[in-house]
Each structure stands twice: as structure tokens, then as C-alpha cells.
DRENRONU-355539 format. One record per residue (C-alpha): x, z, y. Coordinates in pm, whole numbers, plus 32768, in hexadecimal, padded with zeros to 4 digits. Layout:
BEGIN
XZY;...
END
This chain:
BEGIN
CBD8E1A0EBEC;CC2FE09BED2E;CD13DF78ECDD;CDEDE060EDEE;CDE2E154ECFB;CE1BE093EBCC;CF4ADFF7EC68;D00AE13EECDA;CFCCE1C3EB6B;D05AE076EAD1;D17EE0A5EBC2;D252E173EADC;D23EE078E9B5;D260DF41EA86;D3D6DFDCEB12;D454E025E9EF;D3DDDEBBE952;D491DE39EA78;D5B8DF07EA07;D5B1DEA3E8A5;D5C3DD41E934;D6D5DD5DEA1B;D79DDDEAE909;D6FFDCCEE81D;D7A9DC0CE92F;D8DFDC6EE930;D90DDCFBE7E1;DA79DC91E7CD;DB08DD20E8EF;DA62DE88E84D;DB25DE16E72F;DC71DE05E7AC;DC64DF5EE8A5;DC0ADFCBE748;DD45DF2CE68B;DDFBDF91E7D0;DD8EE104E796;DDCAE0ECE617;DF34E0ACE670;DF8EE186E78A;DF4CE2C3E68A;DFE7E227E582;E13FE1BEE656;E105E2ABE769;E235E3DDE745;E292E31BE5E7;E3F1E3A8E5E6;E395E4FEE68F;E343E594E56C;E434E640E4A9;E4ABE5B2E34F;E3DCE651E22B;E4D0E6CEE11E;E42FE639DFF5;E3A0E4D6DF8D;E3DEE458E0E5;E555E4C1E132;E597E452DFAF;E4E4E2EEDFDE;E59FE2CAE119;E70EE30EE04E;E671E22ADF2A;E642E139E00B;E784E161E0B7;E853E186DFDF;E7D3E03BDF21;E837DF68E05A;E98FE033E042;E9B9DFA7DECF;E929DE79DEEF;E844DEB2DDD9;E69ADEB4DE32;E64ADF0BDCD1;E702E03BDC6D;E699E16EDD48;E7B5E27CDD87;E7D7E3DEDE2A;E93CE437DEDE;E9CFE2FCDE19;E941E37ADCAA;E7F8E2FCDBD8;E6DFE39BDC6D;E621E3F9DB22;E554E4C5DC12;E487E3F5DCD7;E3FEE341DBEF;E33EE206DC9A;E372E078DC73;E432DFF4DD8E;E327DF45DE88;E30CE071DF55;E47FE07ADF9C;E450DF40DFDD;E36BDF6FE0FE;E497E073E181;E589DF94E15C;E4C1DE8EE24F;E4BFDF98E343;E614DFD5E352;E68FDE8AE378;E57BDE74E47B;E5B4DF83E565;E729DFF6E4D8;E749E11BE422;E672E1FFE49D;E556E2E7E470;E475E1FCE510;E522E100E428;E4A9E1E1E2E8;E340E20AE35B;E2E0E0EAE407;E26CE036E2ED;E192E127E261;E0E2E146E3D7;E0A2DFB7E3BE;E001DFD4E26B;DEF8E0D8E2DD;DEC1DFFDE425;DEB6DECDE33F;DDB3DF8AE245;DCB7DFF3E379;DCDADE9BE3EB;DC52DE09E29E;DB31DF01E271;DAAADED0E3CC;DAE6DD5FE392;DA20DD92E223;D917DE5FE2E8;D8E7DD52E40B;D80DDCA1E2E0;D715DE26E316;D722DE40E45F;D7EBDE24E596;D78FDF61E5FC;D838DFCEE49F;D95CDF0AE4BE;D9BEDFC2E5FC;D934E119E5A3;DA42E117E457;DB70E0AEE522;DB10E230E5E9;DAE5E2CDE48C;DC4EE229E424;DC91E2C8E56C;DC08E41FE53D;DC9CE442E3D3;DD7EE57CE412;DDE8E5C9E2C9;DE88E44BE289;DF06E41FE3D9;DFAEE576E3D0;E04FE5B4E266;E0D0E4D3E180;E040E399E1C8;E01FE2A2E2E2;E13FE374E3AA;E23CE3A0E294;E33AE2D1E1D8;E2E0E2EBE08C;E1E0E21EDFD5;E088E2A7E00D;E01EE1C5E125;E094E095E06C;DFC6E0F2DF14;DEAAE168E027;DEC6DFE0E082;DEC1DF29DF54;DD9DE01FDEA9;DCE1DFC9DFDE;DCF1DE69DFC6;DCC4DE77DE55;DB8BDF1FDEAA;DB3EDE22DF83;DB5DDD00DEC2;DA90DDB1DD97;D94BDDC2DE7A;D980DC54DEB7;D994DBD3DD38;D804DBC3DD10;D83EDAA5DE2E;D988D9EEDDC6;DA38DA7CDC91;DB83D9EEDD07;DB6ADB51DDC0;DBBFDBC7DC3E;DD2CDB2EDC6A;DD36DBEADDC5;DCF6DD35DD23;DDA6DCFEDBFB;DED7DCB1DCDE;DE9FDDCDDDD5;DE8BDEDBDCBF;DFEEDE43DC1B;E096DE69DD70;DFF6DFAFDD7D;E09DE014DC40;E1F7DF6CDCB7;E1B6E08ADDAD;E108E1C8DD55;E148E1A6DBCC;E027E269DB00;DF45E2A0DC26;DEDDE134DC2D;DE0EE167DB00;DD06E1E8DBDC;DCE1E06EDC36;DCAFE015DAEE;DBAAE0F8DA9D;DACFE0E4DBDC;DB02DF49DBA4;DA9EDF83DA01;D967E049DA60;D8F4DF6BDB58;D946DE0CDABF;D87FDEB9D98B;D746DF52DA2D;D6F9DE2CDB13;D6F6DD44DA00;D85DDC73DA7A;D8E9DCEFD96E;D844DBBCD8B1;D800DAAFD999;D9B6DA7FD98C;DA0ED944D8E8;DB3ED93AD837;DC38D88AD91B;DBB6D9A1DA24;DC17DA8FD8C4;DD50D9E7D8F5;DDC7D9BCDA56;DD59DB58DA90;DE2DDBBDD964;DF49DADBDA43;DF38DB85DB77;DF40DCCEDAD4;E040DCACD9F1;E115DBAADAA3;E1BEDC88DBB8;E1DEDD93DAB8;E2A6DCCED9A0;E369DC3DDAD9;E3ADDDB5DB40;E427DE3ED9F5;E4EDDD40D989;E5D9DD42DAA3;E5CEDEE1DA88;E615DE89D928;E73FDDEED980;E7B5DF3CD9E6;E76DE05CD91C;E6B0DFA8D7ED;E584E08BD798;E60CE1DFD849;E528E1BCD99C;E3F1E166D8E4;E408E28DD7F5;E437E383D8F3;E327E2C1D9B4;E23CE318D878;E2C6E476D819;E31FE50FD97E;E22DE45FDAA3;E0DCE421D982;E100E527D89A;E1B6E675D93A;E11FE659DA75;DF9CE63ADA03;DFBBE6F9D8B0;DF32E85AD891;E0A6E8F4D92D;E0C2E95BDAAA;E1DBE869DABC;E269E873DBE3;E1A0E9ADDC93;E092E8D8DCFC;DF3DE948DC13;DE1AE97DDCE5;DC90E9CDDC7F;DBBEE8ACDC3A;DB11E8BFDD9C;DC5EE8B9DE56;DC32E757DEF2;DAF4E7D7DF45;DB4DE916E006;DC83E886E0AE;DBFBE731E105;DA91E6D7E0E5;D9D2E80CE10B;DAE5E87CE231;D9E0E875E378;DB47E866E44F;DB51E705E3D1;DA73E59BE411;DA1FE599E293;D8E8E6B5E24E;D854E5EAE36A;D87DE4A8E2B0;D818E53DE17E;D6BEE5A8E22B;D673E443E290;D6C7E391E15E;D5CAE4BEE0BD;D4C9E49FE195;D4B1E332E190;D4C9E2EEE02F;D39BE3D1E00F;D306E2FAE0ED;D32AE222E05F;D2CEE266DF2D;D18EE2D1DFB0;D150E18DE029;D1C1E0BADF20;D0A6E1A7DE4F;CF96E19FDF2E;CFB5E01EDF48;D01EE004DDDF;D121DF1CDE27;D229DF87DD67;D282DE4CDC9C;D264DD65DDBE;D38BDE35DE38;D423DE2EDD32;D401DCC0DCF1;D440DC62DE70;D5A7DD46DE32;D548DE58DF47;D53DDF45DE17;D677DEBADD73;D738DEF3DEB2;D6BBE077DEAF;D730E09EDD64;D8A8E030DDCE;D8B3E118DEEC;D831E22FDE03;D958E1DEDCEC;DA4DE199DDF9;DA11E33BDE6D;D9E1E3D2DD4C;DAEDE348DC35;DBCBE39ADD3A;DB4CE4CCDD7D;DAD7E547DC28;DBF8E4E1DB4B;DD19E57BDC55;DC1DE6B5DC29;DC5BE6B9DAD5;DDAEE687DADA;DE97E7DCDAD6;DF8AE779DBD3;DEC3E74FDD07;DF78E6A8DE51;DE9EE6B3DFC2;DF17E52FDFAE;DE8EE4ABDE60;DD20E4F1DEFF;DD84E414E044;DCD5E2C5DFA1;DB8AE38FDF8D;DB8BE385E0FB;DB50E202E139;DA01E1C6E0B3;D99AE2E9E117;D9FBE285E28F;D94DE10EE221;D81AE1C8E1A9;D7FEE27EE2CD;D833E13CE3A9;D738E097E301;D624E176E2FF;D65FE1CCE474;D69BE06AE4CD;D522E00AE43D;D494E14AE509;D520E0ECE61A;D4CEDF56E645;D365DF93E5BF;D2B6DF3EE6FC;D34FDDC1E705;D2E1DDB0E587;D176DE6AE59D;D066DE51E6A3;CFF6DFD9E6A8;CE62E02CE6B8;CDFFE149E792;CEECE253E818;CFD2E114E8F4;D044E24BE9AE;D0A2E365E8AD;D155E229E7EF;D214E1C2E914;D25EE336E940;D2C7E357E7D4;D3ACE23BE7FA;D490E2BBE915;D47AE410E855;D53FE371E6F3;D612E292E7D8;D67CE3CEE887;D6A8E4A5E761;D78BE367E6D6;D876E37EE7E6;D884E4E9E80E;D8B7E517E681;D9AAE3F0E681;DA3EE466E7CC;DA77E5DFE77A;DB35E5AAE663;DBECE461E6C9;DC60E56DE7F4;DCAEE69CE6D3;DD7FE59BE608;DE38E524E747;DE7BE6A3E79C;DF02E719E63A;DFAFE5A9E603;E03CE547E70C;E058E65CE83F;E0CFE758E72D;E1B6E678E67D;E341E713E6D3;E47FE6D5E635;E584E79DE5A9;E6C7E84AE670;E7C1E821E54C;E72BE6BCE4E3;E73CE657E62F;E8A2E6CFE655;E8CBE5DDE530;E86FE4BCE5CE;E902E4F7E6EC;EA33E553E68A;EA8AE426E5D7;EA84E29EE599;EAC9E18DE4A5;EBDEE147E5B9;EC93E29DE5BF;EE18E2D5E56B;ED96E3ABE452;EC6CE2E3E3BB;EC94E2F1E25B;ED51E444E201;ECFFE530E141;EBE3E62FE1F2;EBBAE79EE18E;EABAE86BE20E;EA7AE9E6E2B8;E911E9EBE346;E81CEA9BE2C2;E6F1E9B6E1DF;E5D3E9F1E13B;E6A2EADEE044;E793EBD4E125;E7DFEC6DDFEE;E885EAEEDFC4;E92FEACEE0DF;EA55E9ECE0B1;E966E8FAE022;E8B3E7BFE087;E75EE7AAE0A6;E6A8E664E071;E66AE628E1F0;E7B6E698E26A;E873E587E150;E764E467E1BD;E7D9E4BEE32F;E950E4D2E2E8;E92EE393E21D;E89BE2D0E317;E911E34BE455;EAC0E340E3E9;EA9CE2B9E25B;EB39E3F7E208;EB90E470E0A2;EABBE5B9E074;EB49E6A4DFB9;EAE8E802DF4F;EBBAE92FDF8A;EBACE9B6E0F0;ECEFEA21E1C2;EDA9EA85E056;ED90E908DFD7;EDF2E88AE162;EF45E956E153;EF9DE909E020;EF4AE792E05C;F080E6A6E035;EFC9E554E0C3;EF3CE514E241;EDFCE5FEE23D;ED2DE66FE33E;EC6BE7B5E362;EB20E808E3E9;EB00E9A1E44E;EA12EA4FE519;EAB3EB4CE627;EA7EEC70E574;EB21EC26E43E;EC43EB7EE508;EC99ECA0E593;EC88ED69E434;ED7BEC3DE3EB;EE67EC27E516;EFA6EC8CE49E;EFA3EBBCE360;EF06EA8EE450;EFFDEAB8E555;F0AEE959E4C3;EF80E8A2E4C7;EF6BE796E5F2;EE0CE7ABE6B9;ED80E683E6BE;EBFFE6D2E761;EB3CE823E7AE;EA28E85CE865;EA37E9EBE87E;E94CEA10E760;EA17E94AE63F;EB6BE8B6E5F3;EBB4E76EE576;ED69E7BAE509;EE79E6F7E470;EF5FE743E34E;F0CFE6DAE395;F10BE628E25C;F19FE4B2E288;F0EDE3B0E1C1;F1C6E2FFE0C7;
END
């Protein structure tokens, strides 16, 4: 071969060196389009999205309705104890922020959950930089192309997923840095008690991945006693501080019905609730769904930990990496996916949500072992082949950015293109303001729900909406309870049933319509 030759078949490697350098280069400008992408689908369309009828409209009255009383310990629903939604208070908390930030709104009752996630990506590709650069960037896409968290109950929604999502994370985090510094034990020892503040039971899946790991590694006992000590502290400080001042309130009530309704009921052997699934259910819907980043990610993390594997065996080096901690890491990555995955498999009631922290390391994993493929050439000199290597190369960079791209693009479509609100909760909002003549009243309801054979009742969405949009006083009981209300009420009625109602509605003022709904006023005088 001429040195011609040999030069025009080094060609391939040499650009993409060159490439791995520029980016080498300027690494952090990568890093914040990255961020910058991270955030435009988590705030992008925010308050689009119509107002889910469950946890997220009942955290967002919680939460209300605690700035209403003035009291951020004791959670209520339409001005009663909410012995329903069973969770400490730091999620309401987060609500709460958003509100005051951006007024009562619905971008108010989700914003803070959209920070967390963007927070959480943040500090894995920041935890990752220590891998890779090429890693670091590569698991902002994945946080990116993570359709089932981005679309349901999680970094989009006001209820407390995303937060717990947060605070596992960075408990995880921490607990793969305690072979290097164990003050990293106070960090997760404090991350899974504000995870508890937030989530309740689930947070024992910190505990256990942390247990196992601490124990198999050997941490376990290398911890000195004031270490003993000032873990112990972190986890049981915020906690005691927490149920003392819910003590104040209700003595004992809220942690019983913690223990007997949200622990025991709703994983017990009973389909409590209407939610028991197979064991293989996070499976089929999530992981082994090819419409979705994560078979993909699965396949990677596979293939290279048989890799390996195979490597570690053929060079017998598996207690130098275990001693050096490459191994150690591993081992945390495995724990944090399966506990997680395994134990909410086990579980009766099964949720598409409680598998959501099963996605991280398996978006870190994949970083990772991508991030090595890919900056190989600036670590290794290659032999023979220059050519089919350089080739190589550009073919896993490309396959990175069309994997990563694709489904980056398929979350943006079902996320944020699809997202669309809802006529009669947008009638709501429109209809009415903390500033109106009749902020405060009573409110009935005639619209259709999620029950028509209820109809006269409030959903959870509709109430958060009244609530927030004109404070108002929901009350049950449809056009009978609005006539034969004696104080100030207001009525909400869709056109169809108005007109069933006409004649005994003909005394009602109109106050707004907007040809599809009624928003009507009794004619009582307030006292």
C-alpha cells in the first residue's frame, strides 16, 4: 500500500478524531443546547394539557387549599381532611411554590414537578461527565427521549412523582460516591427522608438498593460510628421534624392510615383500587414496548455487560475491578434497576409510574457504554484495519444520533404537538377570576365528568379549576341543589342540559357563555 493510499484509508478515523476534539473543545456549549433541550420539553405546552382527574387535580386542591387555610401541614379536599391522598406534605409544597410563583394556575401546579426532572437530568449528566463527555451529553437526549415520564404522571404533572423521581436520583447518586467520601452517606440518608416527606412507602426502595449495596461492597463496615451517627441524623431528622408538627394536628390518625391504607391495602394480596396487573406488566407496557427508547437501552446495557464480562474473564481481572471500584459501580446501577423493578413486580397494585425510577440508570448505563464506544479512538491507537475502524466509528456515532434522534422526535410528537386542553376546563378558566363579583359563592355543577351517570357532581379536575380560577365553594347537587340554594351561588351547565332546564333557569342571571356552556347566577342576596 502507497503512503497515498495509507492516508485516504486513515482519512475516516482522523475526521472523526478531529470531531471528538472539537466537541472535547467545546464540551460545555454541547452541554447547555442539551440543558436548553431538556427544558423546552419539559416547559414547552406545560399548561396545554388538560388537568388529570386524579393525584394531580387532588395535589393541586391540597395544595391550594392549604394556602387558603393558612395551614402547610394538614392536607384537605373541598375544605375537609383528605384521608385519601395519603402523602407527607413536601410535594404540596413544591405546588404551593408554583403558585405563588406564577399565580394560580395550571402552570403554577406543574411547574415544579417539570424543574425537578430538568434538575435530575442535570445531575446525572453532571455525575456521568466523570465517564465520559460523550455520556454526559448522550443522557441529557435519553432524559429527552423518555416518553413514558415526560408524558404521564411525572415530569408534566402536579403531583409528586417528579419530585420523589428527584430525590431517589440523587440518593442514588450520592450512594455510588460513598466508596470515595462517605459524607455522601449523609447525602443519601437525607435524600431518601425527603423522599419519604414525599412519596411515603415508596421510598423504601432507597433503602433497600442503599442496604444491599453498602453490604455487598464491603461499606457496610468501613462506617465509623460518628458516620453511624450523623446518617441516622439526616434520616431521621426531617422525619421527626415532619410528624411532630402533623402531630400537632390529628395526633396519630395520618400515620395509621399512612400504615393501614397507602402500605398495607394497596400492596397486600386485594385488587385495591382496580389496579392488579401480571407480574410482567412493567415489562410489556414499558421496557419490552419497541414504541419506546427503553428495549433499545436495555440491548446496550446487555450487550456490553457481556462484554464485558468476557473481558474481565479472558484477562482475569476481575478483582482489580473490583478493587479499583469499576465493579462496585456496576453493581449500583444493577440494584438501582432491578429493586425498583422487581419489588413493584411483586407488588399487587401495579401503577405505569412506580416503574419511572427504573428508567435513569438505565438511560446512565446506556450513556456510559455508548460514550466509551464512541471516544475509543482518542483513548486507543487501533492496529490494522485504520479504515474499517474509522468507518465503524461514524457508523455508532450515526446510529447514536439517529436512535437518540428518532425518539427525542416521537416523544416531542406524542408530548408536546399532541398535548390539547379541555372545552369545559377551559371554559373554567376563562370564565372566571380571583377578581370576579362572584368569587367565592357557592358553585354547582351540570357538565358531564368522568361519571355521566353523576352528573351534578364535581369531578376532581373541574373542583381544582373552580377553586383556583374564582375560589368557589363546590358543592354537589346539580341544577336541583342551585334552585333550591338560599346563598350567592353560581352554576356551571352545558347547552344541552340548559335548555332541558330553561324554564326553571329562567331567573338565573347569565353571567358568561361561550355557546357550548353556561356559567349562571342564582338571585339570592348575600346576608
Amino acid at each position: 500500500m502507497t503512503k497515498k493510499t495509507a492516508k485516504l484509508a486513515e482519512a475516516p478515523l482522523k475526521a472523526y478524531r478531529w470531531v471528538l476534539r472539537l466537541f472535547e473543545t467545546y464540551y460545555w456549549v454541547f452541554f447547555a443546547a442539551a440543558c436548553l433541550a431538556l427544558a423546552f420539553f419539559c416547559f414547552r405546552c406545560l399548561d396545554v394539557q388538560y388537568v388529570d382527574s386524579w393525584d394531580e387535580a387532588r395535589h393541586g386542591v391540597n395544595a391550594y387549599e392549604m394556602i387558603q387555610n393558612g395551614d402547610y401541614i394538614r392536607h384537605t379536599y373541598n375544605y375537609q381532611t383528605d384521608d385519601w391522598n395519603l402523602k407527607p406534605s413536601i410535594s404540596y409544597w413544591g405546588i404551593v411554590l408554583g403558585f405563588r410563583l406564577f399565580g394560580y394556575s395550571v402552570l403554577g401546579l406543574r411547574f415544579t414537578s417539570a424543574l425537578a426532572y430538568l434538575i435530575a437530568g442535570i445531575a446525572c449528566a453532571l455525575f456521568l461527565k466523570r465517564y465520559s463527555k460523550e455520556a454526559s451529553i448522550l443522557v441529557l437526549g435519553f432524559f429527552c427521549a423518555n416518553e413514558r415520564p415526560l408524558s404521564a404522571h411525572l415530569a408534566r404533572a402536579g403531583d409528586a412523582d417528579s419530585l420523589y423521581l428527584l430525590f431517589f436520583t440523587l440518593a442514588m447518586l450520592a450512594m455510588l460516591g460513598i466508596r470515595k467520601n462517605h459524607k455522601r452517606l449523609y447525602v443519601c440518608g437525607l435524600m431518601f427522608s425527603l423522599a419519604f416527606l414525599t412519596k411515603s412507602w415508596h421510598a423504601g426502595m432507597i433503602a433497600a438498593i442503599g442496604g444491599l449495596w453498602l453490604l455487598g461492597t464491603g461499606e457496610l463496615f468501613r462506617l465509623k460510628k460518628k458516620e453511624w451517627a450523623g446518617f441516622l441524623l439526616s434520616v431521621f431528622g426531617p422525619l421527626l421534624l415532619w410528624f411532630g408538627w402533623r402531630f400537632t394536628k390529628d395526633g396519630f390518625f395520618f400515620l395509621k392510615q399512612m400504615v393501614e391504607v397507602d402500605l398495607l391495602a394497596r400492596t397486600g394480596s386485594s385488587n385495591f383500587e382496580g389496579h392488579e396487573f401480571p407480574f410482567s406488566f412493567y415489562y410489556d407496557t414499558v421496557f419490552g414496548d419497541s414504541a419506546f427508547i427503553y428495549p433499545w437501552l436495555l440491548l446496550i446495557c446487555l450487550l456490553g455487560m457481556a462484554a464485558g464480562a468476557f473481558w474481565l474473564w479472558k484477562k482475569k481481572g476481575w478483582k482489580e475491578a473490583w478493587e479499583n471500584g469499576k465493579l462496585k459501580d456496576v453493581f449500583g446501577y444493577l440494584l438501582w434497576f432491578l429493586i425498583p423493578f422487581l419489588g413493584f413486580s411483586l407488588i399487587r397494585t401495579k401503577l405505569i409510574w412506580y416503574c419511572y425510577p427504573c428508567t435513569v440508570p438505565l438511560a446512565m448505563g446506556g450513556a456510559i457504554l455508548l460514550g466509551k464506544a464512541l471516544r475509543a479512538p482518542l483513548d486507543k491507537e487501533p492496529g490494522k484495519g485504520k479504515a474499517l475502524y474509522g468507518l465503524g466509528c461514524w457508523l455508532l456515532a450515526g446510529a447514536c444520533v439517529f436512535l437518540t434522534g428518532y425518539y427525542m422526535w416521537n416523544s416531542y410528537l406524542h408530548v408536546i404537538r399532541e398535548a390539547h386542553g379541555n372545552p369545559f376546563q377551559l371554559f373554567i378558566q376563562e370564565s372566571a377570576d380571583q377578581d370576579s363579583e362572584y368569587a367565592g359563592e357557592k358553585a354547582y355543577v351540570c357538565v358531564p365528568g368522568e361519571n355521566p351517570e353523576k352528573i351534578g357532581s364535581w369531578d376532581q379536575n373541574m373542583l381544582f379549576l373552580a377553586e383556583i380560577s374564582g375560589d368557589f365553594l363546590c358543592e354537589n347537587g346539580g341544577v336541583e341543589g342551585f334552585l333550591h340554594e338560599k346563598e350567592p351561588a353560581v352554576l356551571y351547565i352545558d347547552a344541552a342540559h340548559y335548555e332541558e332546564y330553561k324554564q326553571e333557569l329562567s331567573d338565573a342571571s347569565l353571567l358568561y357563555e361561550n355557546g357550548a356552556y353556561l356559567l349562571l347566577e342564582n338571585d339570592a342576596q348575600a346576608p
